[in-house]
C-alpha positions in Angstrom: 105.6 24.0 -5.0 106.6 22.3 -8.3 106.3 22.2 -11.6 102.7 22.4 -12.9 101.6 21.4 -9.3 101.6 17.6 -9.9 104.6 16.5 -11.8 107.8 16.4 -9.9 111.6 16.6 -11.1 111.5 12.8 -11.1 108.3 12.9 -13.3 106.1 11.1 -10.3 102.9 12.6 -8.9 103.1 14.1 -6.0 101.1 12.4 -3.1 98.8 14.9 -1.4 98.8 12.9 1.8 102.4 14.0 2.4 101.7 16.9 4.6 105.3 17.5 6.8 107.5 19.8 5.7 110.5 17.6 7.2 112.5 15.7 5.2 113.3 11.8 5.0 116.4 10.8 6.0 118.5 9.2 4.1 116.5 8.9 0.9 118.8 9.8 -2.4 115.5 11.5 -3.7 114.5 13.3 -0.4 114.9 17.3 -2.2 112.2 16.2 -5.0 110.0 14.7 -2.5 109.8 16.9 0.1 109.2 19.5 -2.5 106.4 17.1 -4.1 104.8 16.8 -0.9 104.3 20.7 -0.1 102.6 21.2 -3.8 100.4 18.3 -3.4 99.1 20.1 -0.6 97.1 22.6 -2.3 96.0 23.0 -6.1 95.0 26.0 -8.2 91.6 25.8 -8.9 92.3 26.3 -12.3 95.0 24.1 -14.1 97.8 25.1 -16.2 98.7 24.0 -19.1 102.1 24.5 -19.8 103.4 26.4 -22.4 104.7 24.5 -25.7 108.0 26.7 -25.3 108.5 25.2 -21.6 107.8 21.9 -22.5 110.2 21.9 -25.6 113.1 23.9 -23.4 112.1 22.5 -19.8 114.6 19.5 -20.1 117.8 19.1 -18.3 120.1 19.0 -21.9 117.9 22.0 -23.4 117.6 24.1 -20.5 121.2 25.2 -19.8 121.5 25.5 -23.5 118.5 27.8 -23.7 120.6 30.0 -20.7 123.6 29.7 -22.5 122.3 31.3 -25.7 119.8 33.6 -23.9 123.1 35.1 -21.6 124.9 35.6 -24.8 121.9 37.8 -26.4 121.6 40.0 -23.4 125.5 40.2 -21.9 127.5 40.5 -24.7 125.9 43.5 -26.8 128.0 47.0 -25.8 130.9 44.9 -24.6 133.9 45.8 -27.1 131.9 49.3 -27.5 131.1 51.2 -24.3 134.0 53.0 -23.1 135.0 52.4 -19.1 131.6 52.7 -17.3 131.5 53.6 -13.5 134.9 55.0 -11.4 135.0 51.8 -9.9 135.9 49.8 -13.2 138.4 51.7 -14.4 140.5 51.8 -11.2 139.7 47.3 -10.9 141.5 47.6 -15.0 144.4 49.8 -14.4 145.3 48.1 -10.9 145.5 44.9 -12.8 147.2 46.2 -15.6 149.8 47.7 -13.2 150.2 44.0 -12.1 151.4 42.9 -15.5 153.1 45.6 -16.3 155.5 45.1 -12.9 154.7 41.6 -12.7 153.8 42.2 -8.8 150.9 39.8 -8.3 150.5 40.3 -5.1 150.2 44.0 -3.9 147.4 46.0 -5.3 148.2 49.7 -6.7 146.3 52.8 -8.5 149.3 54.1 -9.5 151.6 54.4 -6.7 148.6 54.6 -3.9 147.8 51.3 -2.7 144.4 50.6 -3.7 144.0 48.0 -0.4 139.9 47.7 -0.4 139.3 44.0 -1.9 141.2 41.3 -2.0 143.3 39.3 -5.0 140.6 37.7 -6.9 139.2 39.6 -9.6 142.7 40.9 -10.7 144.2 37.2 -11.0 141.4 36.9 -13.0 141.8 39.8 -15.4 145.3 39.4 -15.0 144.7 35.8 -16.7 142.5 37.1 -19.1 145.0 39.6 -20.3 147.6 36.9 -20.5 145.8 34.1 -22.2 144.4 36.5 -24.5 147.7 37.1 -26.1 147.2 41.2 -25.6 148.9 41.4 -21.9 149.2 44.6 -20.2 148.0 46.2 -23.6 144.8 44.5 -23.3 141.9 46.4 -24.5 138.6 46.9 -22.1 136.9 43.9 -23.7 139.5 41.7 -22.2 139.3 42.8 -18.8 135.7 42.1 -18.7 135.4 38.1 -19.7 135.6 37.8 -16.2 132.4 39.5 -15.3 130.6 38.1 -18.4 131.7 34.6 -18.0 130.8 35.3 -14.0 127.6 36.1 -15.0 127.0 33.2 -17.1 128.2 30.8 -14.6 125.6 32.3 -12.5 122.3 31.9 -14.9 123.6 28.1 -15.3 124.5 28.1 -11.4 121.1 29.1 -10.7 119.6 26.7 -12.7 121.5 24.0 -10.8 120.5 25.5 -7.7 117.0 25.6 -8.9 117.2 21.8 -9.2 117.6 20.8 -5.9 113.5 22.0 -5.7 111.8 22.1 -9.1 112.0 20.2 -11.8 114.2 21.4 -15.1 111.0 23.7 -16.2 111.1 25.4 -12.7 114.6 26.2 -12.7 114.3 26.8 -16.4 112.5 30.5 -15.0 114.8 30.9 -12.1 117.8 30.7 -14.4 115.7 32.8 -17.0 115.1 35.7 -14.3 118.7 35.9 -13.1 119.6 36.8 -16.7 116.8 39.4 -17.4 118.0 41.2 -14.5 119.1 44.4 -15.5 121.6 44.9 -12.3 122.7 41.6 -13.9 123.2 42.7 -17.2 125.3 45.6 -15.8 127.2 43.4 -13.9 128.3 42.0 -16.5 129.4 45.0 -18.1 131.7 46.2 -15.4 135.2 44.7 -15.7 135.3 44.6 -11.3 134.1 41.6 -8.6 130.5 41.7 -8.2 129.6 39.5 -11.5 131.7 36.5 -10.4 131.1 37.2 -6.5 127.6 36.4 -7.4 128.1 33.1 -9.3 130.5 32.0 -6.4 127.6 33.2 -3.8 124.9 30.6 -5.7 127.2 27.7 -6.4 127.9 27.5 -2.6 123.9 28.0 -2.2 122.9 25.2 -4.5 125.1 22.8 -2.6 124.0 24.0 0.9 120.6 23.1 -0.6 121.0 19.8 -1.2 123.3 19.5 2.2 119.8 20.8 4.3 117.1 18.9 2.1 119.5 15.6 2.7 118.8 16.1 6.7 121.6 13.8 7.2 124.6 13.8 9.5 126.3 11.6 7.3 129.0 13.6 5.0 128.6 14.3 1.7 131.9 15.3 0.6 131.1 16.1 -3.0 128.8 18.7 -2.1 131.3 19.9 0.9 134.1 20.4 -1.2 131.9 22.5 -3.2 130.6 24.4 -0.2 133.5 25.5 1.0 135.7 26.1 -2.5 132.9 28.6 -3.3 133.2 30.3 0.0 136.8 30.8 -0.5 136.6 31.7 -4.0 134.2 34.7 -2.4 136.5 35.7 -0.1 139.1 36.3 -2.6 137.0 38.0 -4.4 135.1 40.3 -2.4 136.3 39.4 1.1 133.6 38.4 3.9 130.3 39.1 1.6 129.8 35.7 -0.3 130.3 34.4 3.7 127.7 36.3 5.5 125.2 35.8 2.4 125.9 32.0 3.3 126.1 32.1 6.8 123.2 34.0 7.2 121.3 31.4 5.1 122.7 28.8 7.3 121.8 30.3 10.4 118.4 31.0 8.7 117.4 27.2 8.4 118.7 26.3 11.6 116.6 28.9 13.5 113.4 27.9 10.9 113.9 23.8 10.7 115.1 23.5 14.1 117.3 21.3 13.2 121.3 22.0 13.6 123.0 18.7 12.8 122.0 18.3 9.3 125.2 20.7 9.0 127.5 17.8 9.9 126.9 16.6 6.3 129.0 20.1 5.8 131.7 18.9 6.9 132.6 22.0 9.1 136.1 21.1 10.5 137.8 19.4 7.7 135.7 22.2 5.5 136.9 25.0 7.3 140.7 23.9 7.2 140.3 23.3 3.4 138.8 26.6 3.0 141.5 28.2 5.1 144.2 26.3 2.9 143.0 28.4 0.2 142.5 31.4 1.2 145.4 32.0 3.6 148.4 32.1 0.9 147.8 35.8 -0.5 146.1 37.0 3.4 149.7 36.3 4.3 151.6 37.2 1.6 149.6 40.6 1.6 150.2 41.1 5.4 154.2 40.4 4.8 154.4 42.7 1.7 152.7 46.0 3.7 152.9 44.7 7.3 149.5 44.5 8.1 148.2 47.6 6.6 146.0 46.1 3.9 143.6 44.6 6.6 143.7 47.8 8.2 142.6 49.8 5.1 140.3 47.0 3.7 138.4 46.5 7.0 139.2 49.5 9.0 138.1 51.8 6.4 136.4 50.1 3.4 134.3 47.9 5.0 133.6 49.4 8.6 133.6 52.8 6.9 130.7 51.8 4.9 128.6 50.1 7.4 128.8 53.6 9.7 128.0 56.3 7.1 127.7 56.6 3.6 131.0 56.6 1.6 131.8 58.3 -1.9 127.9 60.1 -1.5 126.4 56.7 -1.1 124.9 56.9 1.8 121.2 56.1 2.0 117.7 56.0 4.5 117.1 52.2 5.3 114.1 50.3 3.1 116.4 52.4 -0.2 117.5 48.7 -1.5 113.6 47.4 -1.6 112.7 50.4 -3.7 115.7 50.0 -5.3 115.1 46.4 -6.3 111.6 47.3 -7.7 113.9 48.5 -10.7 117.2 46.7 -10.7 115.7 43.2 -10.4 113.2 43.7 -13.6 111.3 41.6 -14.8 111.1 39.8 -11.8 109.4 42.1 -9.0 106.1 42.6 -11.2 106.3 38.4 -11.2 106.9 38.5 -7.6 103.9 40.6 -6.6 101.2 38.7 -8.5 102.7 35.3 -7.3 102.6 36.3 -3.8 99.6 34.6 -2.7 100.7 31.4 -3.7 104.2 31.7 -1.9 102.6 33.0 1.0 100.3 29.6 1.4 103.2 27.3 0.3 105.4 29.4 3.5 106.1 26.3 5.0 107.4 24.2 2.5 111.3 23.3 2.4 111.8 25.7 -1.0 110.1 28.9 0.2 111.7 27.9 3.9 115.3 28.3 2.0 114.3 30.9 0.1 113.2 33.6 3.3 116.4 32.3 5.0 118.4 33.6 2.2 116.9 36.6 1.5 115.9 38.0 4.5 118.5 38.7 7.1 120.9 39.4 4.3 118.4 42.2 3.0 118.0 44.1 6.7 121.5 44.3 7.0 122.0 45.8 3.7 119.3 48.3 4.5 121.0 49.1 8.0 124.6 49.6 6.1 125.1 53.6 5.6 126.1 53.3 2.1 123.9 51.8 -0.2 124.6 50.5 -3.9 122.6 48.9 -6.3 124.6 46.2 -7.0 125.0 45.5 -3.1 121.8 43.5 -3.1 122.7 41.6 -6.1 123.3 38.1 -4.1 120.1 37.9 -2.7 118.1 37.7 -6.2 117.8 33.7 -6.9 116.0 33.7 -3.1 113.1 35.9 -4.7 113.3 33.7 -8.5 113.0 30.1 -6.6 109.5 30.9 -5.3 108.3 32.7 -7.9 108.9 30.2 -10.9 107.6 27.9 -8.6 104.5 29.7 -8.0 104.4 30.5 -12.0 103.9 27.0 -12.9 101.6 26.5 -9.8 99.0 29.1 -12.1 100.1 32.4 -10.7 98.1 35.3 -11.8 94.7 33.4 -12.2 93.1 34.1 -9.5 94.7 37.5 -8.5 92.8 40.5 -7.9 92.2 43.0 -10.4 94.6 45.7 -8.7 97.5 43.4 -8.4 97.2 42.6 -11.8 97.0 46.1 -12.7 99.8 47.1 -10.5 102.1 43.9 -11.8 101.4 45.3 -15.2 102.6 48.6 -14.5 105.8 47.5 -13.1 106.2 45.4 -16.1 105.9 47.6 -18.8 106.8 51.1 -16.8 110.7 50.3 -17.3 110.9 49.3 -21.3 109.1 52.1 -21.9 110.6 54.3 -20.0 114.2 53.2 -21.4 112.2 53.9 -24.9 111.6 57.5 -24.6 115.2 58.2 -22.6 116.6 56.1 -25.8 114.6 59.4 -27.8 114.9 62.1 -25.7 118.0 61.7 -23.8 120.4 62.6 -26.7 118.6 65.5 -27.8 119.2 67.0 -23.8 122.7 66.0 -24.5 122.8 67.7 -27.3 123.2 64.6 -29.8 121.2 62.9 -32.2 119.6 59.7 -31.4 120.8 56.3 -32.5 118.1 55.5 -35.3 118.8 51.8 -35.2 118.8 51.8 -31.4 115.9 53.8 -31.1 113.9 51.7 -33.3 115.2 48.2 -31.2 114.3 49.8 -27.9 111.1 51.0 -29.5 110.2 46.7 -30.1 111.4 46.2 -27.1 108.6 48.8 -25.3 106.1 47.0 -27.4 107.0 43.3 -26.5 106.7 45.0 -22.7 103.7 46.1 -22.9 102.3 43.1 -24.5 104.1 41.0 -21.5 102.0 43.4 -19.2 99.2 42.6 -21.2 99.6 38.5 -20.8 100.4 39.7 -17.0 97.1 41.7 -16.6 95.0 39.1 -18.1 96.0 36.5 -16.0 98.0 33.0 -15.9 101.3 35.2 -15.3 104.0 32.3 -17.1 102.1 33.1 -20.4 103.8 36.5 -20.0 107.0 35.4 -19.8 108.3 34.5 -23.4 107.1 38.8 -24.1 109.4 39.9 -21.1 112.1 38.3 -22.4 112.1 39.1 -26.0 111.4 42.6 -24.0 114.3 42.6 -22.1 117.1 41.2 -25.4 115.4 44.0 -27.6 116.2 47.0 -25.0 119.9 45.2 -23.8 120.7 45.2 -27.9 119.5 49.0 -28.2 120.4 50.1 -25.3 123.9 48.7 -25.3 124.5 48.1 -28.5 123.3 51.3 -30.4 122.0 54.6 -27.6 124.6 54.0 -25.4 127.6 53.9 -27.4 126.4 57.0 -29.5 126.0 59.2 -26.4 129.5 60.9 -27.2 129.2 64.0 -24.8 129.1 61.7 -21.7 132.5 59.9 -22.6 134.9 62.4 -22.0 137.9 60.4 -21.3 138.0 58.2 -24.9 137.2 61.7 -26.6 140.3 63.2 -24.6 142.4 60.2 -25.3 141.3 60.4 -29.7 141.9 64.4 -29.0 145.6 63.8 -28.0 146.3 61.4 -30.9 145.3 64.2 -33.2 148.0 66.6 -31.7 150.6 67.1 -34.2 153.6 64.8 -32.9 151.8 63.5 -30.4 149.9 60.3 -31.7 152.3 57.7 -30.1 151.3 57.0 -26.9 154.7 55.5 -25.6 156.5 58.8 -26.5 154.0 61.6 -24.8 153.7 62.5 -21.3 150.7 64.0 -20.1 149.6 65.7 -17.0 145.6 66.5 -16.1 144.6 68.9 -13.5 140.7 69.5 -12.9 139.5 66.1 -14.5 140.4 63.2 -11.8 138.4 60.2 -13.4 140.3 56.6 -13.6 139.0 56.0 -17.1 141.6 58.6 -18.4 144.3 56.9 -16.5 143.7 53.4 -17.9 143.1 54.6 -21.3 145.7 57.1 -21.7 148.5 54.9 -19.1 150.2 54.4 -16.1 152.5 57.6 -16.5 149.4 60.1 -16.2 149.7 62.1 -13.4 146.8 64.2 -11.7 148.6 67.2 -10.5 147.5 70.6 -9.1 147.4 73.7 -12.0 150.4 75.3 -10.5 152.2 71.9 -11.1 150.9 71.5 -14.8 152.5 74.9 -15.7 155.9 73.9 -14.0 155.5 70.4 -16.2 155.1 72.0 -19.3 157.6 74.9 -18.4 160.5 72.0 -17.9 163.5 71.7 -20.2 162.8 69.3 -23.3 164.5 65.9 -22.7 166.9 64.5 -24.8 164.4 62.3 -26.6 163.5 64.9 -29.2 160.4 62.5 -30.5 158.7 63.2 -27.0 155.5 65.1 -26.6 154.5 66.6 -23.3 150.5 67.6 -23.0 149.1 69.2 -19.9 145.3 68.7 -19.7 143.8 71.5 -17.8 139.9 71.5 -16.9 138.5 75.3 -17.1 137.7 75.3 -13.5 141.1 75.2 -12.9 142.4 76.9 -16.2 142.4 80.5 -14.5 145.1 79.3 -11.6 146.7 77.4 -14.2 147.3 80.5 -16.6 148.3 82.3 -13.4 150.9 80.1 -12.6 152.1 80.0 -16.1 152.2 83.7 -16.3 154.5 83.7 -13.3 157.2 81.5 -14.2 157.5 83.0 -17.6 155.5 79.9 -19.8 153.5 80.9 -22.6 151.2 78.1 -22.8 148.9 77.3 -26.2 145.8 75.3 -26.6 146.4 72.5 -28.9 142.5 71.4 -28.3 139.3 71.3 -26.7 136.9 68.2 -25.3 133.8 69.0 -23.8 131.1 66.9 -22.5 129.5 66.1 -19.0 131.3 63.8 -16.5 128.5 61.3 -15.1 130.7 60.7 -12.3 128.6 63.9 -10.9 126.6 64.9 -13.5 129.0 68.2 -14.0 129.6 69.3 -17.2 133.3 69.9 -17.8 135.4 71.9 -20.6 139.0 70.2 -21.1 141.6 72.5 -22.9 144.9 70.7 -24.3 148.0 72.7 -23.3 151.3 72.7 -24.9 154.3 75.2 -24.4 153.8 77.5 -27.3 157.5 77.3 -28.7 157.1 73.5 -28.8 157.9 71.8 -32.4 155.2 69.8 -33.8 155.6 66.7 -35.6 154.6 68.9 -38.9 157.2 71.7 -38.1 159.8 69.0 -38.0 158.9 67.7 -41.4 158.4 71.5 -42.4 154.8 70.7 -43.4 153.3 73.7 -41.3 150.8 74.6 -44.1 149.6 71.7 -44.8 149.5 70.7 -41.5 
């Protein structure tokens, strides 16, 4: 496969004689031949004519340029806007921010509980981004997510580069372009915890074990080795032993597939290995001195082990959940996938769709045998399904297709921007909001472009549809995100909570209130309301609020009660002689669960607000 079936990277014709799928050794142009050689194989038998948009951005200057400005568009609406998403996000912010604000660096805490599931990475990272931001542990959200927006960035670019090592700079033009459509991306992105910058780490160590295989020589080539095995530790500190097994796994792959084994010399494995342990061995030691060994047994033991036996946190799942899953997550690219299939299926010996089945596959059955299964899990695997479908795409995918897999591809294509069109409508009325006019109307264009993509799709040549899906795919990120998300106020509880406690009368300086929440566990309210929270049981919010006033006479003590536990709370009170007086209400539904939730705002009843002080009761 390659671009437009004849012309290569290097802008040569491909010769059709070439029939081997092995690759010359020692040739400095071996990746662009051998993948020249498989396309010149077979032809369409109708030509494509490229697009005028590919043929303008299919360059090696414009492309990443393109990416750049097309990441921006669809990562950075909803970023300084939607409050902490996810539990998991909230608990990544405040463990960092507990690292600045004690200037420990090396052991991980929620609170005082050790949070030891994942290693260093991500909170150096936030920890920097904090710091070099100027905001430190103050930081707003924003902050702690350039991590995962710059990690997803690095990934559209690294996946163009990857791209490179088979197609020419149109081919990986699409690959990079279907990374960034990818909605699982684009939440990635969103989420201010590892799996973002685990992923550009995971394609930067693919790309160079591309070039390593397609070289078939045992010669070292210490550039790309270095850049091997950096990514691979960079991985580990992030996310432990995944970015590795995606790797090995692909490694193993082409050995088993090629049979060939010593091309991995050019690896360097030894000296590689040492490197790699040279950089990731500081903290693993460190972390082992500071809570004698029991962060590996937590983080192993439990975390990872526990999640490979049954499903954690409710996540558990039936095997084959992840390929239905990715029918969704990975839009646009499964409805390209389906109608390109043909073409992949008669190019399945050639050295990019080799790569691409060792990458993808065993990585995706053992994701389907894990227990617990989460969207994002499958995340890694994505560029192995975008390399052979660009390259199919600009082999004339689509024109020969039957009808019901062009009928079917159309379907998937539009069913999801439409679908996020009428939730956009309907789902605030069910919440009990108005819509977002301007985000309804965006998401609305966005349907529209969809359906004209699965138009283009239906009809045929399938990269013709391309340039719909992805002004598709930036019309429902800028709705979505910018606008319906944002403005779906009953489902963030713990901002409304925090805004609800400002407004209490003597209360609207953080640094001088304590506050105490029984019923209403989520991290969010943690990080946005501080360290000092404390979830406690009601019995122990009544025996807070009942305690002697300290001698700072400025400070405000508020014990958040949730009415599922208000009636043991009032009991409690009752007993020990508190008269306890709502000060406000915040109601909404926790999507950590889907419950809805009724918060009331306690305060002892003879307690002095700020207008009683100034004696401004009336007007207060």
């Amino acid at each position: 496969m390659s671009d437009n079936s004849k012309v290569h990277t290097n802008g040569k014709a491909a010769p059709a004689e070439h029939q081997s799928v092995d690759v010359p050794q020692g040739d400095p142009d071996a990746p662009e031949k051998a993948a020249s050689a498989q396309a010149g194989t077979k032809k369409p038998s109708v030509e494509l004519r490229k697009p005028v948009w590919l043929k303008v951005f299919g360059h090696d200057l414009t492309a990443p340029l393109l990416l750049v400005f097309l990441s921006l568009l669809l990562f950075v609406p909803g970023q300084w806007t939607v409050p902490p998403l996810d539990r998991d996000e909230p608990r990544y912010t405040q463990a960092t921010k507990q690292m600045l604000e004690t200037d420990d660096y090396i052991d991980i805490r929620f609170q005082e509980q050790a949070r030891h599931k994942k290693p260093v990475g991500i909170y150096w990272l936030q920890a920097a981004a904090a710091k070099l931001s100027g905001h430190g542990a103050d930081a707003p959200l924003w902050v702690y997510r350039l991590p995962s927006i710059i990690g997803a960035m690095i990934s559209v670019l690294a996946a163009f580069w990857m791209a490179r090592a088979f197609l020419g700079p149109a081919g990986a033009l699409l690959v990079g372009g279907f990374v960034a459509l990818a909605i699982i991306v684009g939440v990635e992105a969103r989420l201010a915890k590892t799996d973002a910058m685990l992923f550009a780490t995971v394609i930067i160590a693919q790309g160079a074990l591309a070039r390593i295989w397609l070289k078939n020589t045992d010669q070292r080539m210490w550039g790309l080795s270095f850049l091997f095995w950096t990514a691979l530790a960079a991985g580990v500190l992030i996310k432990g032993p995944v970015g590795p097994m995606v790797v090995g796994f692909t490694v193993a792959g082409l050995m088993i597939m090629s049979r060939r084994v010593k091309w991995f010399k050019a690896a360097s494995p030894l000296i590689g290995f040492v490197w790699f342990a040279l950089l990731v061995s500081p903290w693993f030691v460190a972390i082992w001195i500071a809570t004698d060994g029991t962060f590996f047994t937590e983080a192993i033991g439990r975390d990872l082990l526990g999640k490979v036996g049954q499903g954690q946190e409710g996540h558990g799942a039936p095997p084959l959940t992840h390929l239905g899953a990715m029918f969704g997550i990975f839009w646009p690219l499964p409805a390209f996938f389906l109608i390109s299939l043909p073409l992949i299926w008669r190019e399945r010996s050639s050295p990019l769709v080799i790569f691409s089945i060792a990458w993808f596959l065993p990585t995706w059955i053992v994701f389907e045998l894990v227990a617990t299964k989460l969207p994002h899990y499958t995340l890694p695997i994505l560029p192995a399904l975008a390399l052979p479908v660009a390259a199919a795409l600009l082999e004339g995918a689509g024109q020969n297709s039957g009808k019901w897999v062009r009928r079917l591809a159309a379907v998937l294509l539009a069913l999801p921007p439409v679908g996020l069109a009428a939730i956009s409508f309907a789902g605030p009325f069910a919440l009990g909001v108005w819509p977002s006019p301007p985000g309804v109307v965006v998401v609305a264009i966005g349907a529209v472009f969809g359906i004209a993509a699965a138009s283009r799709l239906f009809q045929g040549a399938a990269l013709h549809a391309f340039p719909s899906a992805v002004l598709s795919a930036v019309c429902v990120v800028i709705g979505v995100w910018g606008f319906v998300g944002p403005a779906l106020t009953p489902i963030w509880v713990s901002p409304r909570l925090v805004a609800a406690l400002d407004e209490i009368p003597g209360c609207g300086d953080q640094s001088t209130r304590q506050v105490v929440t029984s019923g209403f566990h989520e991290p969010s309210l943690i990080f946005l309301e501080g360290t000092g929270t404390r979830i406690i049981s009601p019995k122990g919010a009544a025996e807070f609020l009942a305690q002697p006033q300290s001698g700072d006479a400025g400070m405000c003590r508020v014990a958040a009660v949730e009415s599922r536990e208000e009636t043991a709370f009032l009991a409690a009170a009752k007993e020990i002689g508190l008269v306890p007086e709502v000060r406000k209400r915040v109601d909404g539904l926790n999507i950590n669960g889907g419950d809805d939730v009724d918060i009331a705002l306690y305060q002892k009843a003879d307690t002095k607000t700020g207008a009683e002080e100034n004696g401004n009761v009336e007007q207060q």
